[in-house]
N, C-alpha and C positions, 0 to 999 in steps of 0.2 A: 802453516801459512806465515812467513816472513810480514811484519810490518815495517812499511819505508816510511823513515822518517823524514815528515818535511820541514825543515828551514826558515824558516820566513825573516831576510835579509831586508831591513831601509834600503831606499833605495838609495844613492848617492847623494851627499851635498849638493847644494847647487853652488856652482864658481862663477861668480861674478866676472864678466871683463871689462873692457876700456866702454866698448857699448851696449846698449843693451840688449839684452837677449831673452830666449823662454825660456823657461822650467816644463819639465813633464807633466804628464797630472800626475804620474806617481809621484813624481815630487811635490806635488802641489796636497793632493792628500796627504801624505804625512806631515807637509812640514809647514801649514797653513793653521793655523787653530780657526776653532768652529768658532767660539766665540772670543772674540779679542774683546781685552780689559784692558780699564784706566785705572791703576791703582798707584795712589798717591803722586800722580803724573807722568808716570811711566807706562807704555801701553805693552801689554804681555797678556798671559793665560794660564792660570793652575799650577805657576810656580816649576813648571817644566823646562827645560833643557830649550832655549829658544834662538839657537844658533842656525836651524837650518831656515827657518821663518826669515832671518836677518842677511842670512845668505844667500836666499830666494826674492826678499824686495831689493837689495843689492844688484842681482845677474837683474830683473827683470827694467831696472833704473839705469842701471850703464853706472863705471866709475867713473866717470867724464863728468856725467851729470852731477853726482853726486859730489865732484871736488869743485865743481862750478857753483854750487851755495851751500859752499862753507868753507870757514878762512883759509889760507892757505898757511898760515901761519898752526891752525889746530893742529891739520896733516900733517905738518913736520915734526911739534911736540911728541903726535904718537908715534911717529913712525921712529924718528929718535928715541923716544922709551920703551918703544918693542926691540929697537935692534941692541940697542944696549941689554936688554935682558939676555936675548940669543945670543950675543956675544959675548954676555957675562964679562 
C-alpha cells in the first residue's frame, strides 16, 4: 500500500490595494495571531514572521486609507529608500 503524501501549503499573502478589501479565513487563520502582544510598544506575537498579519490589516484598510493618516512626506522617504535599494 502506497502512502500519499500530503502537502500542507500557506495559503497566499494577502495584497493589499488602493481600497479595501477581504482576506479568506484561510487567510485569516494563518496570518491573524491568537493573541496579539504589546511589547515594548510594538504590537506582535511569539516573535514570528509577522508579515502576513501586516499584509492582511493593510488589504482589509485600503492604501488610500492608509496614506490619508500619514504624512506624505514618510511615503516618499520609504518608498525612496526602497527603490534605491532595488536599484542599487
Amino acid at each position: 500500500m502506497n502512502a500519499i503524501a500530503i502537502t500542507q501549503s500557506n495559503p497566499p499573502l494577502p495584497q493589499p490595494q488602493l481600497e479595501p478589501a477581504g482576506i479568506t479565513f484561510d487567510q485569516y487563520a494563518e496570518y491573524t495571531p491568537e493573541n496579539l502582544e504589546l511589547r515594548n510598544g510594538y504590537l506582535g506575537y511569539g516573535g514570528q514572521d509577522q508579515t502576513g498579519f501586516h499584509l492582511a490589516v493593510l488589504t482589509n484598510i485600503g492604501l488610500l486609507a492608509t496614506i490619508r493618516n500619514t504624512e506624505v512626506s514618510l511615503w516618499l522617504e520609504a518608498l525612496d529608500g526602497h527603490l534605491r535599494l532595488r536599484l542599487g
